[in-house]
C-alpha positions in Angstrom: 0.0 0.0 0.0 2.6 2.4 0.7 4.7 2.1 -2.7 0.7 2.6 -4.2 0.3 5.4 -2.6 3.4 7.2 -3.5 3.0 6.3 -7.0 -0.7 8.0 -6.9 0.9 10.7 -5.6 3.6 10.9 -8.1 1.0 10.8 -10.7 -1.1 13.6 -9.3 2.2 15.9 -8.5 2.5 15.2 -12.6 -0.8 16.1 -13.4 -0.2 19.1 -11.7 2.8 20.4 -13.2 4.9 19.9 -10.0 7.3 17.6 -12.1 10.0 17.2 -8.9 7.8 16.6 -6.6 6.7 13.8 -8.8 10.1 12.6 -9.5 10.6 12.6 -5.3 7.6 10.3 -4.9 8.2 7.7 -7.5 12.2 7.5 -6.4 10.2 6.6 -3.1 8.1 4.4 -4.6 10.6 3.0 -6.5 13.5 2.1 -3.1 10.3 0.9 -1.8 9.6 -1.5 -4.4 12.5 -2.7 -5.1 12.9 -3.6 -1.4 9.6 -5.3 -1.1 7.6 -5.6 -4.2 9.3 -5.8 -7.5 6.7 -7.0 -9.2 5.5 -3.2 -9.0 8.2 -1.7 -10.7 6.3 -2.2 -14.1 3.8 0.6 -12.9 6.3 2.7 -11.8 7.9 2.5 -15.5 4.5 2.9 -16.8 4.2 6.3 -14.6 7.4 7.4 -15.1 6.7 6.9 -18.4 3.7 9.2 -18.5 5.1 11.9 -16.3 8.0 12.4 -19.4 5.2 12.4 -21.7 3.7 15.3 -19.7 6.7 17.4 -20.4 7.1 16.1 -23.9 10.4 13.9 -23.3 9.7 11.6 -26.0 12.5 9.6 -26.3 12.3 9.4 -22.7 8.4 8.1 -22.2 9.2 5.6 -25.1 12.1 3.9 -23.2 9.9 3.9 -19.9 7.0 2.4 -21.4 8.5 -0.3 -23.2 10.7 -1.3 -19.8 6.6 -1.4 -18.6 6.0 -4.0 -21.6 9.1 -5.7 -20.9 8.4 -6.3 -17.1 4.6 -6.8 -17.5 5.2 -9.9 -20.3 7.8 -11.3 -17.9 5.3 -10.8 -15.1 2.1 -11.7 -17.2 0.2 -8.9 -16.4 -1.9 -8.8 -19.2 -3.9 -5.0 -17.8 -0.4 -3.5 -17.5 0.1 -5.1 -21.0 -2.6 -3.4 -22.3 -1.7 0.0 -20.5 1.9 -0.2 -22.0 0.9 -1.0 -25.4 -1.7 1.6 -26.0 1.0 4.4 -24.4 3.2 3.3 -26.7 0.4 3.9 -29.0 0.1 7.5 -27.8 3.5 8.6 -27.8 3.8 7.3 -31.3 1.4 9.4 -32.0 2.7 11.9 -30.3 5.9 11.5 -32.7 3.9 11.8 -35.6 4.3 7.7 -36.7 0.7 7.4 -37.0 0.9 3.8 -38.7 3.2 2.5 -36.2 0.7 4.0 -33.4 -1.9 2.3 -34.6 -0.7 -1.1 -34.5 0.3 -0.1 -31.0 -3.3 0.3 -30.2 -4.5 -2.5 -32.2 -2.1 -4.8 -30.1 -3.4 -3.0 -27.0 -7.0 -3.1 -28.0 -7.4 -7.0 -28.9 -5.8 -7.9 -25.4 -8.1 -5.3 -23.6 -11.2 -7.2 -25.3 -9.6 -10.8 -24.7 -9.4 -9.6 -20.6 -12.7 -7.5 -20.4 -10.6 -4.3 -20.1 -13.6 -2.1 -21.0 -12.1 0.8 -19.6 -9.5 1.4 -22.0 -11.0 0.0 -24.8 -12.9 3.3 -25.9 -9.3 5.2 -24.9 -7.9 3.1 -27.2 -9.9 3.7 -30.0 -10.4 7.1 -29.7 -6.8 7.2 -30.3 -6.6 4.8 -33.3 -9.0 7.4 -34.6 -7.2 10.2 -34.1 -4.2 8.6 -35.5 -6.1 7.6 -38.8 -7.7 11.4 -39.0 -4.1 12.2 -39.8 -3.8 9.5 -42.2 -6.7 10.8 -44.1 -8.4 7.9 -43.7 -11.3 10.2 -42.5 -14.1 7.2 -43.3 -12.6 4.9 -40.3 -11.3 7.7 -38.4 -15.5 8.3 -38.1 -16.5 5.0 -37.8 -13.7 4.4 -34.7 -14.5 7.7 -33.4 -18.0 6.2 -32.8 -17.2 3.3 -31.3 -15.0 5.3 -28.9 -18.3 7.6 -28.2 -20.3 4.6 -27.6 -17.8 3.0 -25.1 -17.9 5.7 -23.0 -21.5 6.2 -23.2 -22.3 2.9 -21.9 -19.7 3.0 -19.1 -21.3 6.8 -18.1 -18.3 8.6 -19.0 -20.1 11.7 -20.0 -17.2 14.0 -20.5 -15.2 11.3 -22.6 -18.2 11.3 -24.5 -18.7 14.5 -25.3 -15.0 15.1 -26.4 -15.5 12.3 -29.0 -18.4 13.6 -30.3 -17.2 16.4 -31.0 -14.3 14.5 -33.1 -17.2 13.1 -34.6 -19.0 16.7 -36.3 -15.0 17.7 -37.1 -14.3 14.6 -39.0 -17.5 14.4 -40.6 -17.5 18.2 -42.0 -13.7 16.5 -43.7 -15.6 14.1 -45.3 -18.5 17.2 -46.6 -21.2 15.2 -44.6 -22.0 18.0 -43.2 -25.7 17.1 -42.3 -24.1 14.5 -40.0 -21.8 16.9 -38.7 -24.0 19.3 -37.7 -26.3 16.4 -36.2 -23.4 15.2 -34.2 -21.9 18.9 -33.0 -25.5 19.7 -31.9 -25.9 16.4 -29.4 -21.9 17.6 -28.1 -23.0 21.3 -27.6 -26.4 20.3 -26.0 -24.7 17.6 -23.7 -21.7 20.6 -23.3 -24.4 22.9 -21.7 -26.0 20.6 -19.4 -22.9 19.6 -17.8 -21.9 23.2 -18.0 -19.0 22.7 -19.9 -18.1 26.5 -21.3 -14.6 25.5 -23.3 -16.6 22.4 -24.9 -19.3 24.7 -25.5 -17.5 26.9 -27.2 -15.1 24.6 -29.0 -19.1 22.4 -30.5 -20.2 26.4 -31.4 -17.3 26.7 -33.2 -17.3 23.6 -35.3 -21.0 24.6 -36.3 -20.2 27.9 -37.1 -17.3 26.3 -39.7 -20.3 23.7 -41.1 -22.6 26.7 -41.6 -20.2 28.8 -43.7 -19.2 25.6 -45.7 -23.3 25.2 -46.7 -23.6 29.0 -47.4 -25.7 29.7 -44.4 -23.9 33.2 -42.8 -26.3 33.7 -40.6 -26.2 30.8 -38.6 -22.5 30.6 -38.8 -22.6 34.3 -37.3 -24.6 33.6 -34.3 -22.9 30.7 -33.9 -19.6 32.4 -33.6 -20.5 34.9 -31.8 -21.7 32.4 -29.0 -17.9 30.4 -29.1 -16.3 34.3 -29.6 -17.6 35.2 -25.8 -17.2 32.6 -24.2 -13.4 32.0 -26.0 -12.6 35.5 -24.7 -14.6 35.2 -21.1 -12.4 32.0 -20.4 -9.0 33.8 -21.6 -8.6 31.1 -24.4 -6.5 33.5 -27.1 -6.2 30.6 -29.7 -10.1 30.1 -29.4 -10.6 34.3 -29.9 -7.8 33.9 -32.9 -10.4 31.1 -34.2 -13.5 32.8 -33.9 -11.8 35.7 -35.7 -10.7 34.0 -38.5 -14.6 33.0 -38.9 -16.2 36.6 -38.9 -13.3 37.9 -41.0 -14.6 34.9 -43.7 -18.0 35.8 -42.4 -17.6 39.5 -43.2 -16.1 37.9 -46.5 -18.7 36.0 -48.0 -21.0 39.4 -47.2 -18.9 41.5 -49.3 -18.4 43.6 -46.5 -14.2 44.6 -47.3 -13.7 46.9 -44.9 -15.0 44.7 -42.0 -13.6 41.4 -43.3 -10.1 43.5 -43.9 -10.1 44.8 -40.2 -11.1 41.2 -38.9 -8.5 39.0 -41.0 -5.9 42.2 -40.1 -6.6 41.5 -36.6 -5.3 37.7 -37.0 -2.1 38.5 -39.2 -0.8 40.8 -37.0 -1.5 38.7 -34.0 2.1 38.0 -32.6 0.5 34.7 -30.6 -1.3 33.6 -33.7 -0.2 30.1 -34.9 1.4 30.4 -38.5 -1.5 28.2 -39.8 -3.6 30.7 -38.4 -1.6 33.5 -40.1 -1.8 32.1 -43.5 -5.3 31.6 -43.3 -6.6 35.4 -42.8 -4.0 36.5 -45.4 -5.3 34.0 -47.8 -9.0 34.7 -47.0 -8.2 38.9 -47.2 -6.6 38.0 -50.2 -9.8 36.3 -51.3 -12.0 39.2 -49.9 -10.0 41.6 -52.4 -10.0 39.5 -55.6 -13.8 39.9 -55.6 -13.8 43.6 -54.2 -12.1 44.0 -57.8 -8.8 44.6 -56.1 -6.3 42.0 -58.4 -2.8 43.9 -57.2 -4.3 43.7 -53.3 -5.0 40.3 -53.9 -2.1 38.8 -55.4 0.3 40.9 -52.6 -2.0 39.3 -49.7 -1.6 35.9 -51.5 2.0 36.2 -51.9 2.4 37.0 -48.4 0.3 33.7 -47.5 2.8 31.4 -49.1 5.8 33.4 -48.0 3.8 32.6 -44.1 3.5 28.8 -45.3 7.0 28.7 -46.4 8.6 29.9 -43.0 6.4 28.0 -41.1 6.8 24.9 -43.5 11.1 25.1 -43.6 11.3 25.8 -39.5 10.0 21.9 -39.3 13.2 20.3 -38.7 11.5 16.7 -38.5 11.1 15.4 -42.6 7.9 13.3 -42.0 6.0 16.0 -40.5 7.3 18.7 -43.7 6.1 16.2 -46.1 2.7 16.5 -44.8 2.6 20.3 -44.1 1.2 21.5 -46.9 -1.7 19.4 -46.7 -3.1 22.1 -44.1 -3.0 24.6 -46.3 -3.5 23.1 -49.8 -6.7 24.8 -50.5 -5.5 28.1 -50.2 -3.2 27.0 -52.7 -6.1 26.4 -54.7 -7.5 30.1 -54.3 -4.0 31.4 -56.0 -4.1 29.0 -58.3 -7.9 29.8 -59.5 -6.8 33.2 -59.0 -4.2 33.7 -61.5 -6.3 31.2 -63.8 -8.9 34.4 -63.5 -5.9 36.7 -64.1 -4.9 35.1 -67.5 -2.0 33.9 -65.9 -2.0 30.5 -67.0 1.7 29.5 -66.9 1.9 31.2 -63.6 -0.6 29.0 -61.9 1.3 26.2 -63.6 4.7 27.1 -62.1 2.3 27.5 -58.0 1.3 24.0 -59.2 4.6 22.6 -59.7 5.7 24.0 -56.8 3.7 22.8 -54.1 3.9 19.1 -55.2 7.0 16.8 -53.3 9.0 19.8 -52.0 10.9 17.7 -49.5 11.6 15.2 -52.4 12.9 17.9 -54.6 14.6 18.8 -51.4 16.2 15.3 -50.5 17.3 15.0 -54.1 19.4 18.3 -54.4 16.7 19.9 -56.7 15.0 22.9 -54.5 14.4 25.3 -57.1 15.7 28.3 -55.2 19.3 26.7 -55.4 19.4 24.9 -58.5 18.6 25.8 -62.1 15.4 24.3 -62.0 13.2 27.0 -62.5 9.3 26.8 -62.6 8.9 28.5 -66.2 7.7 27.2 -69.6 11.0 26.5 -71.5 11.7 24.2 -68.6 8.5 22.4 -69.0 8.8 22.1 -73.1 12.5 21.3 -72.7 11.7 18.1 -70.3 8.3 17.4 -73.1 11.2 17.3 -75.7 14.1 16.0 -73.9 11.6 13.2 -72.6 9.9 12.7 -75.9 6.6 13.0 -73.7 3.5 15.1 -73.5 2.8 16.0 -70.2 -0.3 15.9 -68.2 -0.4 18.2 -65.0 -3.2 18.0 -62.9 -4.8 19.9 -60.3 -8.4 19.1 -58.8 -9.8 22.2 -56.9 -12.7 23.4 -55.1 -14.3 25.1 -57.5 -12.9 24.4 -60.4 -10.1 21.7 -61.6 -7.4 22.4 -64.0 -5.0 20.4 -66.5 -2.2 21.5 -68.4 -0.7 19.9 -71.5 2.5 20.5 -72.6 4.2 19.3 -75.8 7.7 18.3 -76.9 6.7 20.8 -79.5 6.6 23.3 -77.0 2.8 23.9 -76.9 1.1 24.5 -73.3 -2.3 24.3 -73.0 -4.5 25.0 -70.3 -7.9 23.2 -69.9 -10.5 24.3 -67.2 -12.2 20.8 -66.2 -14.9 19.9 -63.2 -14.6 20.7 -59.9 -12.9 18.0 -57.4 -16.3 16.8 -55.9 -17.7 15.8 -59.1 -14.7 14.2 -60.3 -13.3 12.5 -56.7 -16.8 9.8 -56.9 -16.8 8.6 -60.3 -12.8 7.5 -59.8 -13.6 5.9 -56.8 -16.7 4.3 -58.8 -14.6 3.4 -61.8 -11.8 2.5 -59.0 -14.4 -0.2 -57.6 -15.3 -1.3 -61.2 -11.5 -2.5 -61.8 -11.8 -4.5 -58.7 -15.2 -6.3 -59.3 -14.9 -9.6 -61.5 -16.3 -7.7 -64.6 -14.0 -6.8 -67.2 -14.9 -2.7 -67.7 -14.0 -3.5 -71.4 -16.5 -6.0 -72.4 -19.6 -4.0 -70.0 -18.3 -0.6 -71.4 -18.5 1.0 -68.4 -19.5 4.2 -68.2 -17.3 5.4 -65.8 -14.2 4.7 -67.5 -15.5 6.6 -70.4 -16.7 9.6 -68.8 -13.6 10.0 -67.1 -11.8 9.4 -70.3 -13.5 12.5 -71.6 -13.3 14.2 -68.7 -10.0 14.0 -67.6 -8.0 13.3 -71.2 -10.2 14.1 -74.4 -9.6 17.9 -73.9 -6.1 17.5 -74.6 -6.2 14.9 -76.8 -5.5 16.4 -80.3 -2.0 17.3 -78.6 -1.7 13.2 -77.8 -0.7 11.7 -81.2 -1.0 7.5 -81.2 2.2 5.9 -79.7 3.2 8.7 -77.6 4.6 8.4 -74.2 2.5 10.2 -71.8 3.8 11.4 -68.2 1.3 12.1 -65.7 1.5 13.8 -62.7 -1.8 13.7 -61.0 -3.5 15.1 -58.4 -6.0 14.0 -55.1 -8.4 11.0 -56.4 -6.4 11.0 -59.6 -3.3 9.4 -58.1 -5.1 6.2 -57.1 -6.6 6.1 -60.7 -4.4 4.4 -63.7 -4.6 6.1 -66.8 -4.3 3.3 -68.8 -7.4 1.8 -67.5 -9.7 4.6 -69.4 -11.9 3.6 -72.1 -11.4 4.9 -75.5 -14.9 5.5 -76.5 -14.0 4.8 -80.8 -15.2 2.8 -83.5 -13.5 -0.3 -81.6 -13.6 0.8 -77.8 -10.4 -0.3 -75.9 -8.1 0.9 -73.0 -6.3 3.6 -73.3 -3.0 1.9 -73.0 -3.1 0.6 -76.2 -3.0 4.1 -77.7 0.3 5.3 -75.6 2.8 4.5 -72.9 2.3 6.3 -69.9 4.0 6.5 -66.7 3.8 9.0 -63.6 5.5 11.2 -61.6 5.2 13.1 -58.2 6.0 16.2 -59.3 7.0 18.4 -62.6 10.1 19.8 -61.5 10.9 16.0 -61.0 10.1 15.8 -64.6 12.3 18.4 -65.5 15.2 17.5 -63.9 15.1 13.9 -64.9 17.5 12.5 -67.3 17.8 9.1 -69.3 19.9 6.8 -67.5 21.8 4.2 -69.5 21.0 0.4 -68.0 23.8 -0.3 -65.2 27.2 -2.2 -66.5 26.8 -4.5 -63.6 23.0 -4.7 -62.8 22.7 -6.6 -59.1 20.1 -7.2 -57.7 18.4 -7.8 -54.4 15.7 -9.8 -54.0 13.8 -9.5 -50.5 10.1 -10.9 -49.5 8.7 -14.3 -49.0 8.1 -13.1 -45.3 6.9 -14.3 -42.3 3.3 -13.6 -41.8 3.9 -11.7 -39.3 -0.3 -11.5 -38.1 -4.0 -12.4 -39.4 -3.6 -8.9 -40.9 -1.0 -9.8 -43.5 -1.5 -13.6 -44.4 1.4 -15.6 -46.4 2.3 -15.1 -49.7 1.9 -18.8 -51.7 3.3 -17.4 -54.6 5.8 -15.3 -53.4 8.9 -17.6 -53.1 8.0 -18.8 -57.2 8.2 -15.0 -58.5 11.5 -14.5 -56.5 12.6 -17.8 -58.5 11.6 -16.3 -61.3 12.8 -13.2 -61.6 16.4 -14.6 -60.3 16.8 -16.1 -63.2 17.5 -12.7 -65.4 20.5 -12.0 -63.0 24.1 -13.3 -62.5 23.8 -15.7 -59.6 27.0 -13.6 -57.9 25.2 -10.4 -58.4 21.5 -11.3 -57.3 21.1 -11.4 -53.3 17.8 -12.8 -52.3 16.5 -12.3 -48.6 13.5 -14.2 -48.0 11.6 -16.1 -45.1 12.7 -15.2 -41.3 15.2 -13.4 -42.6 13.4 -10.4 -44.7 13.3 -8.3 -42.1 13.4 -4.6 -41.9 16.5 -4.5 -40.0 18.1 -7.2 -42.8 17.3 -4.5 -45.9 19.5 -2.4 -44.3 21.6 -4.2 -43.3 22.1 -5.7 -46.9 23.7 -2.0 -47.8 21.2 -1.2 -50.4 22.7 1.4 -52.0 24.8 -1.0 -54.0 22.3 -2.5 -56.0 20.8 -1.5 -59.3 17.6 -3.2 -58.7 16.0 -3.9 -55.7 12.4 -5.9 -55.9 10.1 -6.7 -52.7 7.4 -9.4 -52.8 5.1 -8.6 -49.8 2.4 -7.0 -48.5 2.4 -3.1 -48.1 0.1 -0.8 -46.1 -1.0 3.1 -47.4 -0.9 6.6 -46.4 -2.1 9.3 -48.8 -1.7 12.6 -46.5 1.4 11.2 -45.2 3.6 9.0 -47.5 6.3 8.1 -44.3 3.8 6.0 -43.3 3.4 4.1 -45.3 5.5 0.5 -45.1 6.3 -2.9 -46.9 5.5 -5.6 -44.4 7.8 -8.2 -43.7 8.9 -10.9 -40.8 8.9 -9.6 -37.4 11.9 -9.2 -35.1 10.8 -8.1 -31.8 8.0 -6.3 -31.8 9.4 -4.7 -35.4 8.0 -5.9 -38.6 7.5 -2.6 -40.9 10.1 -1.1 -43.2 8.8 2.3 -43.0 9.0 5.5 -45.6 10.1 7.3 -43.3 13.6 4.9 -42.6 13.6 4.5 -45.9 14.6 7.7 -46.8 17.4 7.6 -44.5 19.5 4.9 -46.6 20.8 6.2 -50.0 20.0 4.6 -52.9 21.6 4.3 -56.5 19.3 1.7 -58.0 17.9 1.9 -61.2 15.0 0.3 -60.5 12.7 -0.4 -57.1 9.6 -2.9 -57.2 7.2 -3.5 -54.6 5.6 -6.2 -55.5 2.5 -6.0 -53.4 0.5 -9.4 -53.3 -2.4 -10.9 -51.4 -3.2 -14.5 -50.2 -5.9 -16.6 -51.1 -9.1 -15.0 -50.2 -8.0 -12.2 -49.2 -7.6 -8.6 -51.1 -6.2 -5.9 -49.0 -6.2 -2.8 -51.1 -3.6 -0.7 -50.4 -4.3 2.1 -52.0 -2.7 5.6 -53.0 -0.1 5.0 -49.9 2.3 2.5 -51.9 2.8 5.3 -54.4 3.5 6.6 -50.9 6.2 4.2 -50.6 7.7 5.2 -54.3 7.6 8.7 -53.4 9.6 7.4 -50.7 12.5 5.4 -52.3 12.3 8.0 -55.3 13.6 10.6 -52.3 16.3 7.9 -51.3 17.5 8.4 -54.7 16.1 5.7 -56.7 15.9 6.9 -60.5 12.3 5.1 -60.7 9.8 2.8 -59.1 7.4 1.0 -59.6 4.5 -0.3 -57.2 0.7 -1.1 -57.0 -2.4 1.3 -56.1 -3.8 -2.2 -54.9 -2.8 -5.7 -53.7 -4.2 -8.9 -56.6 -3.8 -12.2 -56.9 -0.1 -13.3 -56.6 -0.3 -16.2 -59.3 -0.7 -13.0 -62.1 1.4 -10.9 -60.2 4.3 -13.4 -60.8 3.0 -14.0 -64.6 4.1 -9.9 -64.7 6.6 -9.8 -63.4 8.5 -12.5 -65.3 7.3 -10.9 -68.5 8.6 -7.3 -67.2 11.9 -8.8 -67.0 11.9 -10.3 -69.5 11.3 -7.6 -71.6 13.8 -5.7 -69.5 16.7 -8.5 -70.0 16.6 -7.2 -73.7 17.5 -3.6 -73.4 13.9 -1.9 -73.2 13.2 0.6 -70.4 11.6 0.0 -67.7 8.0 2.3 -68.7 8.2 0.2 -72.1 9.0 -3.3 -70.1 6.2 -2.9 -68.4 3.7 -1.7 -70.9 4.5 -4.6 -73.1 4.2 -7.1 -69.9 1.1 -5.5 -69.1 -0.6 -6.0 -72.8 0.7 -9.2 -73.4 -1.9 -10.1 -70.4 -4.1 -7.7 -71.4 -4.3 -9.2 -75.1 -3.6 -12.9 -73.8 -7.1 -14.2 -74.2 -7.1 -15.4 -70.7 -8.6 -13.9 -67.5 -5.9 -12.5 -66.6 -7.1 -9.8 -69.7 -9.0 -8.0 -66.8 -7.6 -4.9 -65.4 -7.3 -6.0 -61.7 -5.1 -8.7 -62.8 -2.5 -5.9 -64.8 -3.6 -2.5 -64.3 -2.3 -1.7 -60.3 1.1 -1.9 -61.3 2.4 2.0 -62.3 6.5 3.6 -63.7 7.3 6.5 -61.5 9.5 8.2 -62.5 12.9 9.6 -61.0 16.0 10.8 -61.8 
């Protein structure tokens, strides 16, 4: 009782801010224990471990909590099992390694529901939900933030209730269902009040004043911002008054009213305790209010100034993973300058923002930032890569209001086409997406979808696309889960698109401009790693795996091919394997995704220790030289795990190591056609063709085989990106 006591006490001195104190009572607790009760010192770790997460010692809580894991397997403890696992879910999180968090929780959550641990079971997934919000996974961030709200509900914890629900109307006005949202915000704010909850009040006021200026309703989003704006400033809560601020400066906006919106947004931008996303916000939004006050020079200072705001903000993140995903906060005001200067006339202007906000840390990584190279974001540089490539180019960008696509020609034509906004576009991909996946070839039922989007997305441009060309896309949102080739060619004789041209992607256009043709390597090794372990249910074995390694060895030298399969692929064994010797490097497992955040996304192989994930974001860390990577990306039997947009994730990933291409799947097939491929690809490679041509011809020798492999799911997931 007394080494209990002091470590309740240590706990509350840390709750409290009084950090010493708390370190005096669990060095008590901790001579006590060790005197008498060892079998306590896994709390202690555990509460030590939280007390350094209070002060934001990472590295520090990390260490604790897994000496907590340690001690409590040893022990058999399976509730301080569960508490350890889920904090090392949190300070994962905490680090910004949302994938690896969430198999932290996921470990954490199936032993709390084998034990009965009800308790933490809706902690638990609130924070899986949270961790897949910032994924962009916003669909099952919803669906867990429910569960978590329904958890507590039942156990009558009211106020973790009400904090998930208000998750709830935040996530759902992401996904633009905002009916729901407000639905949800409105039980949180009426549950707020009658616990008399002011800050939740305000903070449920303030989500619904956001969902009525997104559905055009000002007044509601004014009296609903007024309500959060008095009680923000009655409780002292600056970053709440900054909020509410920023709303009636867009308020003031949307009712023409420039001189108030001017002296409201002002108000924010000068704000020395404003955030920076806060910053670039109101000058964004005043440079908004000006473009439709008639004010073009006011406008394009204010939204100038907004990306010069981004920029600081954006190059002051030391930590790579969490730049890569800054600019997804504040993409769409990137879209305003973009639909601004399309207004403007100004087409090769918005090109060159385009290009510029796409893969800055990869440019960065690879020695290509603009501002110190000659890579410049003008139109000779854009026709000199169309010639120099022998390509047309397709730049995308899918806005708000309006989406846009630029062609440009190794002739040096560039052509701007204005095409549908993003919401009309974003659900016929994912239709047509779901099409590809189903077991009806799109050819043969002519689907729709695939020609509309065909006509949408590429017949503007196409009398700048002669027959045969190669075609280099670099897409945008929806569009980079979508293959090209797949489109339907609506003609006399309807077909894929891919008969008509080559086509291959890239992450960005100043990637395309500084990319040059790279001769195949004098001594091409290779390594070969995969086969793995399943390492849970999640990620079953591979049958097919070890025959496609077989296969493909047999293009190689046997001295220069090094293949890693079994117990031994391991994360730690790629590096290990000093990869940055090798001109071609191929993985045959199963991968997982991350759209918003590309570090996070992995290839999944045997497990050492609690460790079975290569991740993007170690990827990155070991330099690579290979002409070529491949993650071959299979399924078992009976299972398809789609993987989505996050493996191009994974070749934005080993593109920044310095790979000079990639290729990998949007999602996972069967492995019996994935190895059909793949020996065709190299094949085709073996005699001298490049890899976008290599895999074009493998992928129409299926496609024209007569078999069912003909279908798209069977050849379409695999994609060229290219490098330098």
């Amino acid at each position: 009782m007394a080494v209990r006591r002091k470590l309740i006490q240590g706990a509350a001195e840390g709750f409290l801010s009084h950090f010493a104190e708390a370190q005096q009572r669990f060095a008590e607790a901790e001579a006590l224990a060790t005197r008498y009760h060892p079998e306590l010192l896994g709390d202690l770790a555990l509460r030590r471990g939280t007390l350094c997460f209070l002060q934001d010692q990472s590295a520090a809580a990390e260490s604790h909590f897994r000496a907590a894991l340690q001690l409590a397997r040893q022990q058999q403890d399976p509730f301080l099992q569960v508490a350890s696992l889920g904090s090392l879910g949190l300070i994962a999180a905490q680090q910004e390694h949302y994938d690896e968090s969430i198999d932290w929780d996921r470990a954490a959550l199936d032993l709390a529901r084998s034990i009965g641990d009800q308790g933490s079971e809706g902690r638990i997934l609130g924070n899986m939900a949270w961790s897949l919000f910032e994924l962009g996974d916003y669909e099952n961030s919803a669906a867990l933030f429910r569960q978590a709200e329904e958890s507590a509900s039942k156990r009558g914890n009211i106020g973790t209730e009400l904090a998930w629900s208000i998750d709830i109307g935040g996530v759902d006005s992401y996904l633009r269902e905002f009916s729901l949202a407000e639905q949800e915000t409105r039980k949180a704010l009426s549950l707020a009040q009658q616990l008399d909850q002011q800050d939740q009040v305000a903070r449920s006021e303030n989500v619904l004043a956001d969902i009525a200026l997104k559905t055009g309703r000002i007044q509601d989003a004014e009296d609903s911002n007024e309500q959060a704006l008095k009680i923000f400033r009655a409780n002292g809560d600056h970053a709440g008054v900054v909020s509410s601020t920023l709303i009636e400066g867009r308020i003031e906006g949307e009712r023409r009213d420039t001189s108030a919106a001017k002296q409201s947004l002002q108000q924010v931008i000068h704000d020395p305790l404003a955030v920076p996303s806060a910053r670039w916000a109101a000058e964004a939004r005043l440079a908004t209010v000006y473009a439709n006050a008639g004010m073009p020079a006011a406008a394009a200072k204010e939204f100038r100034a907004s990306l010069a705001t981004v920029e600081k903000a954006r190059s002051s993140v030391t930590e790579e993973s969490m730049r890569v995903s800054f600019l997804a906060n504040a993409i769409e005001f990137y879209d305003d300058y973009v639909g601004f200067l399309v207004t403007q006339h100004r087409d090769e202007q918005a090109l060159s923002l385009a290009a510029d906000t796409r893969s800055q840390t990869l440019l960065e990584g690879l020695n290509l930032d603009p501002a110190r190279t000659k890579i410049r974001a003008s139109a000779s540089d854009w026709t000199q890569a169309a010639r120099r490539t022998r390509s047309v180019i397709l730049t995308y960008w899918l806005g708000t209001r309006h989406s846009y696509l630029w062609a440009i020609t190794p002739s040096g034509t560039i052509r701007l086409f204005v095409l549908p906004p993003q919401d009309r576009i974003d659900p016929i991909v994912r239709s047509y997406d779901q099409a590809l996946l189903g077991p009806r070839d799109a050819l043969e039922t002519e689907n729709p979808d695939g020609e509309r989007l065909f006509r949408m997305l590429v017949a503007p441009a196409a009398g700048l696309i002669p027959k045969s060309s190669r075609v280099v896309i670099v897409p945008d949102g929806s569009l980079c889960n979508l293959n090209f080739e797949t489109l339907l060619v609506a003609s006399a004789t309807p077909h894929y698109w891919i008969d008509d041209v080559d086509v291959s992607y890239a992450d960005s256009l100043l990637l395309v401009a500084a990319e040059r043709p790279a001769a195949p390597p004098e001594h091409p090794r290779m390594l070969l790693i995969g086969d793995p372990l399943s390492p849970s249910d999640e990620f079953p074995p591979l049958p097919q795996a070890a025959a496609e390694m077989s296969d493909i060895e047999k293009y190689f030298p046997a001295h220069e091919t090094t293949r890693i399969s079994g117990r031994n692929a391991t994360p730690q064994a790629y590096f290990e394997s000093m990869p940055g010797q090798f001109a071609y490097i191929h993985f045959v497992a199963h991968a997982t995704s991350s759209e918003l955040r590309p570090l996070e996304s992995s290839v999944v192989l045997s497990k050492q220790g609690d460790t079975f994930k290569l991740y993007g974001r170690d990827i990155v860390k070991i330099p690579l030289k290979a002409r070529l990577v491949t993650i071959s990306a299979c399924s078992g039997v009976g299972s398809r795990n789609y993987s989505g947009e996050g493996i191009v994730g994974l070749s934005w990933a080993f593109l920044r190591a310095g790979a000079q291409g990639v290729i990998a799947a949007l999602w996972e097939v069967d492995d019996s056609s994935t190895a059909m491929l793949m020996d065709r690809f190299y094949e085709q490679l073996s005699k001298g063709l490049d890899p976008p041509t290599a895999l074009r011809n493998a992928k129409l020798a299926l496609l024209h085989s007569g078999t069912v492999y003909k279908k798209p799911f069977y050849w379409a997931p695999f994609q060229y990106y290219a490098g330098l």
